[in-house]
C-alpha positions in Angstrom: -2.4 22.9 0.9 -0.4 19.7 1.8 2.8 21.7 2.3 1.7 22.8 5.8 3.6 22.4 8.4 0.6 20.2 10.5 -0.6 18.5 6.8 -1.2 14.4 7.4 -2.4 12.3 4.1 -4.6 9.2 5.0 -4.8 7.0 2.4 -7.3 4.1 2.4 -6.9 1.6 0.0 -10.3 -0.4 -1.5 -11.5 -1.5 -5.0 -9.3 -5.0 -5.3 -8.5 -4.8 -1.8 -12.0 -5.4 -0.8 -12.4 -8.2 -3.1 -9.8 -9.9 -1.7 -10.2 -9.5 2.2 -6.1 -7.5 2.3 -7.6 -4.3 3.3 -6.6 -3.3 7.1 -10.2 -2.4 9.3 -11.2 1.0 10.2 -9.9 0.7 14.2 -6.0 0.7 12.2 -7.0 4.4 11.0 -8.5 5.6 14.1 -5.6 4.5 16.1 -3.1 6.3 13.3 -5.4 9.3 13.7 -5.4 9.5 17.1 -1.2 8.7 17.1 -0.9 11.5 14.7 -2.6 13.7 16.9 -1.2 13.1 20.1 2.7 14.0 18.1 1.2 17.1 15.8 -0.4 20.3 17.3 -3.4 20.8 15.2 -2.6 18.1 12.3 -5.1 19.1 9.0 -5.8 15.4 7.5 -6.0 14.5 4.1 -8.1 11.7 3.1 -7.0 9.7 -0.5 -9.4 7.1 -1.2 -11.0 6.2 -4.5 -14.2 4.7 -3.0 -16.3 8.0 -2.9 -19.5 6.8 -1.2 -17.1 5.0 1.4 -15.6 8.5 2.7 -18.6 10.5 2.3 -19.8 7.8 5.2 -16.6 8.2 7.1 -15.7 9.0 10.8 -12.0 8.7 11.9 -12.6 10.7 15.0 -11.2 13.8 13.6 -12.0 16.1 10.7 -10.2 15.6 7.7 -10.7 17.2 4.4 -12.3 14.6 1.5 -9.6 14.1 -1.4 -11.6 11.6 -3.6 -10.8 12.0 -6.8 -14.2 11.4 -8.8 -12.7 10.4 -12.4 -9.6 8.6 -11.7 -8.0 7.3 -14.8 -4.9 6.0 -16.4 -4.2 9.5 -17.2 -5.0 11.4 -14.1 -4.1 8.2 -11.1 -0.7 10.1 -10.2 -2.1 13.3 -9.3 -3.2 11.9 -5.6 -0.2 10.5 -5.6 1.6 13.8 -6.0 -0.4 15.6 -3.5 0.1 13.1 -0.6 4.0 13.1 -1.1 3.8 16.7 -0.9 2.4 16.6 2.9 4.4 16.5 6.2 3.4 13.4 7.4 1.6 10.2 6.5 -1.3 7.4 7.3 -0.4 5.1 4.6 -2.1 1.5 3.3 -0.5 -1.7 3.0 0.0 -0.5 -0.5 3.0 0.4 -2.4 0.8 3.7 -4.0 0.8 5.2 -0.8 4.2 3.7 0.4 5.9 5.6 -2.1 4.2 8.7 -1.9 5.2 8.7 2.0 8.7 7.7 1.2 8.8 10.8 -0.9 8.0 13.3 1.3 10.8 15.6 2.0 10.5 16.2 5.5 13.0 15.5 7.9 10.8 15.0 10.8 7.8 13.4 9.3 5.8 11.3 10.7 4.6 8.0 8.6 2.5 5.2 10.5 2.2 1.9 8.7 0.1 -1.2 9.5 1.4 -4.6 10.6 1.0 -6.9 9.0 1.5 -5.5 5.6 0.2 -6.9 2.7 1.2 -10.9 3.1 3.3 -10.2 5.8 6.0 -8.8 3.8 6.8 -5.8 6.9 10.1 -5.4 6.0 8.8 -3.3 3.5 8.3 -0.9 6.5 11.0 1.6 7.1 12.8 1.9 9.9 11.8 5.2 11.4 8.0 4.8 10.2 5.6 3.6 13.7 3.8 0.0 12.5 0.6 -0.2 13.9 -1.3 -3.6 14.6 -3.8 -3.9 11.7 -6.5 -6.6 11.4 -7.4 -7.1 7.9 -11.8 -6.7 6.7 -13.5 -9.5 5.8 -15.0 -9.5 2.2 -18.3 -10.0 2.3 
């Protein structure tokens, strides 16, 4: 699955996020989408996020294929991890869980798009090669 040559994991971080106003706004995804698209001939999108009735809801601009894991425990929390780091390419959160699975991807010419600022402004967290996009954080309501 993920080990296609066009495969692209988005992952949306929520739960705590939420709670606490960090998470970045829907426009940072549908700009990494769209970025994605414009470098990738037919890019198949991956989407990691934990809040179920949150994807089932969402529109990104572009098909993507619904990864929610429905009983994610202690146990089982890697597994998404596992299958994003084995994609080509990456849409990550300001969140170290997705950081590191796009860090570990083993392609030479990924693609990873990060948003700015990260999580407290800590951006040097961002590699070097990865494309930062401008990211506005949600309000909690």
């Amino acid at each position: 699955m993920c080990q296609a040559q066009n495969s692209v994991f988005i992952h949306i971080r929520r739960g705590d996020y939420c709670t606490h106003s960090w998470q970045v706004d829907l426009s940072y995804y549908k700009k990494a989408v769209a970025t994605i698209a414009s470098k990738i001939n037919n890019p198949q999108f991956f989407l990691f996020c934990a809040d179920r009735e949150f994807a089932r809801n969402l529109d990104l601009g572009y098909p993507f294929v619904d990864m929610t894991t429905e009983n994610i425990t202690a146990d089982n929390h890697y597994e998404d991890l596992t299958l994003m780091a084995h994609c080509q390419h990456g849409i990550v959160a300001n969140s170290t869980y997705s950081w590191w699975a796009a860090y570990l991807i083993s392609n030479p010419q990924k693609i990873i798009i990060a948003p700015t600022p990260w999580l407290l402004g800590n951006d040097e967290i961002i590699c070097a090669d990865w494309i930062k996009i401008e990211a506005a954080r949600e309000v909690a309501l």
